[in-house]
N, C-alpha and C positions, 0 to 999 in steps of 0.2 A: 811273901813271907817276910817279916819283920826282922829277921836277921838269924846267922847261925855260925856256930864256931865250928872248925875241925880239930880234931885232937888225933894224934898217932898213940894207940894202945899196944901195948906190950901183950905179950902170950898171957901172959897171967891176968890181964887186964880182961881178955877176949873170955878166959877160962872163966871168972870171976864174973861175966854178963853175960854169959852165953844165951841160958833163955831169956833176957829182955834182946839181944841179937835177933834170936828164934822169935820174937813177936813181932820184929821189923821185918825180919824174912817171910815171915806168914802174912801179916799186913800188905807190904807192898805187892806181893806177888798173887794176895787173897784167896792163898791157900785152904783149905777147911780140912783135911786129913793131916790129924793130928799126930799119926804115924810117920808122914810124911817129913815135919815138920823138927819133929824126933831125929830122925834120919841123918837129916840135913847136921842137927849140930851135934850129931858124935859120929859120923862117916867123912864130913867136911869141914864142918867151921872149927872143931877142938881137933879134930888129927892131922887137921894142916896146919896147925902151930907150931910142928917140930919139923915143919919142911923149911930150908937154907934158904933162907932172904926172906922170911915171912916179912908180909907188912900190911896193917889195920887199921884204916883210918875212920873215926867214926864221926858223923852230922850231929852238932846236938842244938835242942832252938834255944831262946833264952831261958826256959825254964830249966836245961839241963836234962832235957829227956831226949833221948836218941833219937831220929829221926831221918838218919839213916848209914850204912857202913858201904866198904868194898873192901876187899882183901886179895891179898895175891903172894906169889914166890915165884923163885926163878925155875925154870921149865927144866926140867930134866929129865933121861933117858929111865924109861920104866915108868913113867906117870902116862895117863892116859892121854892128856893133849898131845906133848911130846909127840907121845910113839904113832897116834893118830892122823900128824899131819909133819911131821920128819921126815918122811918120804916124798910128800907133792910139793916140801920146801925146799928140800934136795933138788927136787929133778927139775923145779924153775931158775933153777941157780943160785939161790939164798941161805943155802945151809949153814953160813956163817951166822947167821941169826938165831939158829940154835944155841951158840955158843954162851949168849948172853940173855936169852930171849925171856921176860917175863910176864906170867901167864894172871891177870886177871880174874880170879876165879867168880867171885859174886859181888855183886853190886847190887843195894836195896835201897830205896826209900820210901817212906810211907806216905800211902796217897794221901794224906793230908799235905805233904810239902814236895810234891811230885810237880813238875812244873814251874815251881819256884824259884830255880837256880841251884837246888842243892845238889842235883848230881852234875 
């Protein structure tokens, strides 16, 4: 790849391209159900924008077309990771990791710049 820049996008940012988002998540992951795909940016990528510490950083190449994103916030009690593994972190001994712990949610790039260095 010829080169790419990161940008950090704001909620409004995310809201405001969600489906070119949703064509990098469909893309990279070559997806074909379009239900699916639907799903994803209004169950996930738009109603995780009001969760505390949101953060979106998107790949773009030099033409300024997206190329790929990841986003995340900080983990808390009643989300599904959290409550999913709060228990086998507890009982290794790292439950302090809860406290600050931030969850990764998705990370996309499209197979054209997959391998390239972008993620």
């Amino acid at each position: 790849m010829a080169g790419f820049a990161l940008e950090v996008w704001s909620r409004s940012d995310v809201i405001e391209h969600k489906d070119v988002l949703g064509d990098v998540y469909r893309s990279a992951f070559r997806i074909e159900s379009e239900e699916r795909v639907d799903r994803f940016i209004s169950n996930s990528l738009v109603r995780h924008t009001d969760y505390a510490e949101y953060q979106c950083v998107v790949a773009l190449n030099p033409r300024k077309e997206i190329i790929g994103f990841v986003y995340g916030y900080r983990s808390e009690p009643g989300r599904w990771w959290h409550d999913t593994v709060a228990a086998e972190i507890r009982a290794a001994g790292f439950g302090w990791y809860l406290d600050t712990a931030f969850e990764f949610v998705e990370f996309a790039v499209t197979p054209s710049a997959q391998g390239a260095g972008v993620g």
